[in-house]
N, C-alpha and C positions, 0 to 999 in steps of 0.2 A: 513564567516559563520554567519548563522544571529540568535539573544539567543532574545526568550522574556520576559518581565520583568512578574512577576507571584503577583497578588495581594494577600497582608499581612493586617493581620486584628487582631485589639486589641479586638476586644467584638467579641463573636460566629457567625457564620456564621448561619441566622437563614431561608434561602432559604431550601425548601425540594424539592432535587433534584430527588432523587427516585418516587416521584410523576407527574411530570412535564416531564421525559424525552420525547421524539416524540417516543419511541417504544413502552410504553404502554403494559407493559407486566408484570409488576411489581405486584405482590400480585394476579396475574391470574395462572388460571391453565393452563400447556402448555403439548401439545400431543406431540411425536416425535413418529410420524406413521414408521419413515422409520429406527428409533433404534433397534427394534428387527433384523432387515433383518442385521442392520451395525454387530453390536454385535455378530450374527451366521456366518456369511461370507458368508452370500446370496446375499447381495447389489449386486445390478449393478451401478460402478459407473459412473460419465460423459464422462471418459477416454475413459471407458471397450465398449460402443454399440459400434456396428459394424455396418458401412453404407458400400456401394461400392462404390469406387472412392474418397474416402473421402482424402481429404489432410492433410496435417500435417503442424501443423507452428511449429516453433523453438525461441527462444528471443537471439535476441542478447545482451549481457549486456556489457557496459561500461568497459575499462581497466583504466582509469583515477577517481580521485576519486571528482574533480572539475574543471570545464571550460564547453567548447563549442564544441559542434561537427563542422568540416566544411566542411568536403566532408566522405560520403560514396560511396566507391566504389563498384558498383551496377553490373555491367556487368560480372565482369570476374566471379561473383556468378551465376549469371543466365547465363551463358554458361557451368554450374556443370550440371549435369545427374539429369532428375528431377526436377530442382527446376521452378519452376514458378513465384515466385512472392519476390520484395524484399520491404518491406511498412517501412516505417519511414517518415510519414507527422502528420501533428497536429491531424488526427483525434484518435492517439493512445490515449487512455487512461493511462498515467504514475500512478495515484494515484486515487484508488475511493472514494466514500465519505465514510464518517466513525462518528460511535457513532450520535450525534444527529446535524451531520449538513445540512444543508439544501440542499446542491447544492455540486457538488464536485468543490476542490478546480481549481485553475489555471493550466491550462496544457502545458506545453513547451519542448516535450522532445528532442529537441538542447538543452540545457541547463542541463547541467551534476553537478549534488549536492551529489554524494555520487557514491563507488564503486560499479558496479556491477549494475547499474541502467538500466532497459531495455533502448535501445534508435533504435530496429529494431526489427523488423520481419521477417525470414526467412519462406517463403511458399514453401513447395515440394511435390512429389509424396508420399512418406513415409518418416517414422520418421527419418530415419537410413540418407537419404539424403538430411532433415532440419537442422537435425543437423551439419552433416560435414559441410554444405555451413554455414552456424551462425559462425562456426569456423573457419571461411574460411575467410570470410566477412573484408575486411579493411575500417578502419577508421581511419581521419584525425580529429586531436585534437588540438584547444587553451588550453593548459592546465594555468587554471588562478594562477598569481602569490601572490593574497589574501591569509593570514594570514588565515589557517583554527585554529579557536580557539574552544577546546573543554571542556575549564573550563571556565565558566560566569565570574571570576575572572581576567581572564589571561588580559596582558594593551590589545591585540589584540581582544578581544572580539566586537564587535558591536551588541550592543543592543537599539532594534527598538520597540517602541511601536505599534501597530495595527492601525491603524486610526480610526479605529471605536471605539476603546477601553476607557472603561472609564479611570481619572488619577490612575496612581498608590498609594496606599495606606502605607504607608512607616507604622511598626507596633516595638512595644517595648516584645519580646518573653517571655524575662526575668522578666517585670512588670507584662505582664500577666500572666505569671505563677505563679509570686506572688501574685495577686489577686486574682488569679482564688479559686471559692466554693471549688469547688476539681482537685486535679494537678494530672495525672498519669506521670510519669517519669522512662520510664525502659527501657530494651535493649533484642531483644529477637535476639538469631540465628536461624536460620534455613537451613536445606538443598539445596541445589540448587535446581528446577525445571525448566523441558524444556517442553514447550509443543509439541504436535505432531498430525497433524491433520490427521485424520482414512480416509481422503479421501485428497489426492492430488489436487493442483487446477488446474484444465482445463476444456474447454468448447468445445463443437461442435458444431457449426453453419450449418443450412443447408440451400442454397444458389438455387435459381431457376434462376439464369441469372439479376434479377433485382432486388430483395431484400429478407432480411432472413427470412424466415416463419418461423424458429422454433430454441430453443436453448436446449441444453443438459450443465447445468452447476452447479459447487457447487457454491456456495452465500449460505452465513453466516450474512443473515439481517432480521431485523425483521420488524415491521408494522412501519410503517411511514419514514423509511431510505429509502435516495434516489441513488441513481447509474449509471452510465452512461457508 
């Protein structure tokens, strides 16, 4: 598992990040035309239109929680009632971009870094028979024998700097609090919160034989975030 080193700084961080993000939405006024509809329970959401013939996919997610795929067994699926299609090549999308990065990151999904990681697409006539076949679906796994370390501490940790990245900045907490004009030092509890999104994520593609004219999807981005 790979932990990265986080830069440590003895004088104030004097970057204003709130100004600078690529979303540019900061200190602006923002509509949510489609709030009212969400709030009453009038939305239509991406899920809910109704096409005919429309297909259904299903994900398949990972039982392993790290390694490598090395065979999906593809057929005895697509000999299920229904199913049409079983996709797991590179053009999946594992992770989109996020917050202010430019590009999304590297995509590999043979390569299994966490439980329950989508690594297949089950396509069928309806939902009811995407699903059974996603569940159906066998896979062959390296499951890797690498040290998953989940305290930066632990001797198994590996910690890799970015290449891009400037050096680490090694910083003294204790001096600076002593120094510091003014020091807050306190401890607050709070409640647990979970979030829950008022809208599920799924899209609908709608496909003419040779490529997709139109999409029905939730995306949760704003001006200048990119996505693939």
């Amino acid at each position: 598992m790979r932990l990265f080193k986080t830069d440590m700084y003895n004088t104030p961080d004097t970057r204003n990040l709130l100004d600078h993000t690529r979303q540019g939405v900061i200190g602006k006024p923002l509509d949510r035309p489609e709030g009212p509809l969400k709030v009453s329970g009038s939305a239509t959401y991406s899920a809910e239109w109704k096409f005919d013939n429309c297909a259904e996919g299903v994900l398949v997610l990972s039982t392993i929680a790290q390694g490598t795929v090395e065979t999906i067994h593809k057929q005895p699926v697509l000999d299920m009632p229904g199913v049409l299609a079983v996709l797991a090549d590179e053009a999946m999308t594992r992770r989109s971009t996020q917050g202010t990065a430019g590009e999304a990151p590297v995509q590999d999904v043979h390569t299994v870094e966490y439980f329950a990681q989508p690594i297949a697409l089950v396509v069928a006539e309806n939902f009811e028979q995407a699903r059974d076949a996603a569940l159906a679906l066998k896979v062959d796994y390296a499951i890797s024998d690498e040290p998953i370390a989940l305290d930066p501490e632990s001797p198994d940790a590996e910690v890799e700097d970015p290449a891009n990245s400037e050096p680490v900045k090694g910083g003294d907490l204790d001096q600076a609090m002593r120094d510091a004009a003014f020091a807050v030092d306190v401890e607050y509890d709070t409640p647990g919160h979970a979030s829950a999104a008022m809208e599920p994520h799924a899209t609908i593609a709608q496909w003419d034989g040779c490529v997709f004219r139109k999409f029905w999807t939730l995306i949760s981005l704003n001006r200048g975030q990119a996505f693939r």
